[in-house]
N, C-alpha and C positions, 0 to 999 in steps of 0.2 A: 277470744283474741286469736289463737291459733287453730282455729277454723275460718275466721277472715282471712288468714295471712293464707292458707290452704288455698282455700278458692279463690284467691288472688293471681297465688301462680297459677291456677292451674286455666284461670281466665287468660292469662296473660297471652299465651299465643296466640289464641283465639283473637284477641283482638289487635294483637300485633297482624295477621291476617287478614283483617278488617280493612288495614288500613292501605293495602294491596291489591289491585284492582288484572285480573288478567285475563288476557283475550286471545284467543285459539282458532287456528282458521285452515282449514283442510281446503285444498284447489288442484287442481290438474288443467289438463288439455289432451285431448287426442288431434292427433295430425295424420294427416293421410295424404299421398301426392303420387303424382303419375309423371315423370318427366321421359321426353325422348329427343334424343341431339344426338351429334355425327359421330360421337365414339363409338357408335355400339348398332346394332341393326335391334337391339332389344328394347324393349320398354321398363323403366326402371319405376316397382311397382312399391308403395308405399313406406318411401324414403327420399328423405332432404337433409343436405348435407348440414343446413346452417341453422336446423332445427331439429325438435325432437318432441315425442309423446312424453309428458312427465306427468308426476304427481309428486306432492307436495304438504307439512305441515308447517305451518309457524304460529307463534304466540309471544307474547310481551307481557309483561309484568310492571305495572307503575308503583311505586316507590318515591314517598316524598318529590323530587322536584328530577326523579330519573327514572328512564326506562329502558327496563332488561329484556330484554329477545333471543331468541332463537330461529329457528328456518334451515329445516332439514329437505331438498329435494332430487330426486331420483329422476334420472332421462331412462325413457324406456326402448327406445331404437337406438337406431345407427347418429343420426344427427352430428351436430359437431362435435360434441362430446366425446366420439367414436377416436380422435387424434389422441386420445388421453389414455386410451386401455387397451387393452388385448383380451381378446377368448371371449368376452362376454356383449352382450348387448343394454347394457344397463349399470348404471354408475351413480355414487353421488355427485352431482352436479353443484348443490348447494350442502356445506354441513357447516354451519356458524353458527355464532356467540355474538352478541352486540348488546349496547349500553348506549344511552341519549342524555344530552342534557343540555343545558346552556350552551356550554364549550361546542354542542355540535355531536358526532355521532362516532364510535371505534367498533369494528366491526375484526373479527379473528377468526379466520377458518378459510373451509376452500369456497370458494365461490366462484362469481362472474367480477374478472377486472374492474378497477374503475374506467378504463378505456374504451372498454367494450359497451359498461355501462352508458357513458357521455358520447357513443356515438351510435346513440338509439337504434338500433337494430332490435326492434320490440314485432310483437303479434298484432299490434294494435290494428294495422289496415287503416291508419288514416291519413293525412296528407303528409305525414313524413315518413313514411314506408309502405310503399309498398306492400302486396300479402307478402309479410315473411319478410319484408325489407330488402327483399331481392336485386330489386333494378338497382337501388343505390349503392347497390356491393357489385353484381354480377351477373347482373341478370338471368333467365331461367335456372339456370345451371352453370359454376362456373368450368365445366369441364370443359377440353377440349386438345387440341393438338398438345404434344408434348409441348413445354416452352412457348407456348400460346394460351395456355388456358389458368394463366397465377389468377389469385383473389388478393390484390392490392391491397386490402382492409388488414386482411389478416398479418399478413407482412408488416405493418406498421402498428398491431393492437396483441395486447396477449387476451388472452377467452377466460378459462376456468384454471385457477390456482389456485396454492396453500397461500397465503396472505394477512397481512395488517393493512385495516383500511383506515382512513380518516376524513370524515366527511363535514367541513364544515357548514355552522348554521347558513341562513340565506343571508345574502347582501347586495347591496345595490337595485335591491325591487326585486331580485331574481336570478341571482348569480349565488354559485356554489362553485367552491375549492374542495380537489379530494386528493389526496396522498397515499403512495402503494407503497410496500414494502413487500417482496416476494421469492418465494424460491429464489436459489442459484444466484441469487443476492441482485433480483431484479427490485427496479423501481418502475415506479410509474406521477405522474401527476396530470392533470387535468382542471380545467374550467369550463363551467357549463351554465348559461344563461338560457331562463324561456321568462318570457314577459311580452304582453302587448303581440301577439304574434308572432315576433321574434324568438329562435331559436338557434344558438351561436356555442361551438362547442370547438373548445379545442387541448390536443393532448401531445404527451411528449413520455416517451418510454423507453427504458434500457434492460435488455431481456436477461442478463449478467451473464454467469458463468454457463446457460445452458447451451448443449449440441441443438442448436434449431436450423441445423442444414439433413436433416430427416423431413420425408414428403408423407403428411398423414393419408392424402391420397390412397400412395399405394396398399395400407392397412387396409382401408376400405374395399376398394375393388380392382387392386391389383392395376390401376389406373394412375400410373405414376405420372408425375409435372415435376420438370426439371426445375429446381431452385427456386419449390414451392417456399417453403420457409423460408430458411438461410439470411434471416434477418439478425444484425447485432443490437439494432434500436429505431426507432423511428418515431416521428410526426405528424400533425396534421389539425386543420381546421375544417369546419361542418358549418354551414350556417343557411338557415334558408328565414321563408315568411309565409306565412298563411293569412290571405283577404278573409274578411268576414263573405264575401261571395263564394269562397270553395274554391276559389283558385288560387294557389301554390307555388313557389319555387324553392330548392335547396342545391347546394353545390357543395361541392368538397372534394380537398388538396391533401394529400397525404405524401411523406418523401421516407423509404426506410434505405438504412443502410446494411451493407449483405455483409456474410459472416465472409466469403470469399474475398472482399473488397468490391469496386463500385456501388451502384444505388438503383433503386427503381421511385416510380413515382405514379402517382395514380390520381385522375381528374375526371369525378363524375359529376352530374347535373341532372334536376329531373322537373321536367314542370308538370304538374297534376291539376286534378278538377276533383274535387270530392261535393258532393250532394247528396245527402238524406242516404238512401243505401247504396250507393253506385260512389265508385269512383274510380277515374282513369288517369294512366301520365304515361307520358312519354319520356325517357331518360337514355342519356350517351353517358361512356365512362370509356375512358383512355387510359391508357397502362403502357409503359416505356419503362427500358432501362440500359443502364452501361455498364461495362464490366471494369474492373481493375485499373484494363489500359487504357481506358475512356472510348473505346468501341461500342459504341449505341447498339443495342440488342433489336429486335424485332419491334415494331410499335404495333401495337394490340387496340381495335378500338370494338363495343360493343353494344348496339341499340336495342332498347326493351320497349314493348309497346304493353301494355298489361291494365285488366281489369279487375275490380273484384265487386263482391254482391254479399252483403250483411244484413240477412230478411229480418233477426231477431238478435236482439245483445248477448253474445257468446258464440255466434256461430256465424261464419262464412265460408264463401266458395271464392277461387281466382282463377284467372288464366295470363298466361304471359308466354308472347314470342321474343325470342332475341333472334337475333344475327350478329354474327362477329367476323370483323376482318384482320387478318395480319397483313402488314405491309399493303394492303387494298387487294387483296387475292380471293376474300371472302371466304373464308376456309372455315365456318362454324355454323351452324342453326341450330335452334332449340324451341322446343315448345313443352309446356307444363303447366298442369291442371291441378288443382287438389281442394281442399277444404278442411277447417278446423273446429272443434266445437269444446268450448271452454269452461269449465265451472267453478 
């Protein structure tokens, strides 16, 4: 009797392990890019602002009618990330905790926004970004003249933060509700629908107590934009469609308000053609703002003409020109090449 009861416990973990199912998954990407535009007579060689080389683990654990996760990831360059640190070239980008279940999905740690999230700025290369999702933010590069050169996206989305996420289950065929809670006692919320081609996303953010009238810019390359940040909260909606033929449209409105007082606002468009490994679009985005006294600042507008070529799953190349005007002066060009390979 007391050798049953023995190996009883001593089974018992064992099969409480049994009943545990987990799955582990190692990924990266390398990114390599070539950009050259009017700030500089240099070539700016294997760096992009709104991306980065990473590597990556995560795994999941199921447990009766829930599952536990984790997802630790490291950026290895400069990318966007770069606004977040000093002295180094590599950070964590992702270090989370999460839990699923019925109720939908809690996520705890630093990550990527839910804003940033719902407004797909992905590596995919398919008819809703761009390589790099470039054109729908900025085309090639968004540098340029002092006070000419903002990234409207960023102004109205936070990136990577210490966070509580909350993601609910799907509804409606294809709609998710997600809730932020964050540093500096920011929030965030979002809805994001993809169904039937449709793709419909919109968010609403409050950055709370933090200093965001600091230009990440200048950390970079000493290439400072006058009231790059300097956002107190902001908006915005995304929505496009994709033909079963490969042809494309999306637009999106975004409105932030400055820590200075007045607003800016940002209106981009893009219509594509994707087919088999090719695909092109053509995309505008306008960017305006006012100050305080209601004095209309500069009106910013910027065209991307951009290709890209995906011979095998994981791997592509792109090219993209922009031209940007202030006030119609044409004060900006750019061109940038690069290529990514993923596993």
């Amino acid at each position: 009797m007391k050798k049953s009861m023995l190996a009883l416990a001593m089974l018992s973990p064992l099969a409480a392990s049994q009943s545990a199912h987990a799955e582990v998954t190692a990924y990266g990407r390398v990114l390599y890019n070539i950009i050259k535009d009017d700030t500089t007579d240099d070539l700016y060689f294997g760096r992009h602002e709104f991306a980065e080389s990473t590597i990556g683990v995560k795994g999941s654990v199921e447990y009766n009618d829930l599952t536990f996760g984790a997802q630790v990831e490291i950026g290895l360059d400069e990318g966007v990330s770069n606004i977040l640190h000093d002295g180094t070239n590599s950070r964590n980008r992702i270090q989370e905790i999460w839990v699923q279940g019925k109720f939908g999905k809690v996520k705890m740690g630093t990550g990527a926004s839910i804003t940033w999230i719902v407004s797909d700025v992905d590596q995919s290369g398919t008819w809703w970004s761009d390589p790099l999702g470039m054109s729908q933010r900025f085309g090639s590069t968004r540098r340029g003249p002092a006070g000419e050169s903002q990234t409207p996206f960023i102004t109205t989305q936070s990136i990577f933060l210490e966070r509580f996420v909350y993601e609910s289950p799907t509804f409606l065929d294809g709609a998710k509700f997600y809730a932020q809670y964050g540093e500096d006692s920011s929030y965030e919320i979002a809805v994001k629908y993809k169904a039937n081609g449709w793709r419909v996303n919109a968010w609403s953010t409050d950055f709370g107590d933090a200093d965001n009238d600091e230009d990440p810019q200048a950390n970079i390359d000493g290439n400072s934009t006058e009231g790059f940040f300097g956002s107190e909260s902001g908006y915005g909606i995304l929505a496009g469609y994709l033909h079963d033929s490969g042809v494309n449209f999306s637009a999106t409105y975004g409105v932030a308000d400055r820590v200075a007082g007045g607003d800016s606002d940002l209106l981009n468009w893009k219509l594509g053609y994707t087919q088999g490994k090719h695909a092109v679009s053509y995309s505008m985005g306008n960017y305006g703002a006012e100050d305080a006294s209601g004095i209309d600042g500069p009106d910013h507008t910027r065209t991307t003409v951009a290709y890209h070529f995906v011979p095998v799953a994981g791997v592509r190349f792109w090219a993209q020109a922009t031209k940007g005007d202030t006030d119609e002066e044409e004060s900006f060009n750019a061109f940038a090449v690069g290529g990514m390979v993923q596993f």
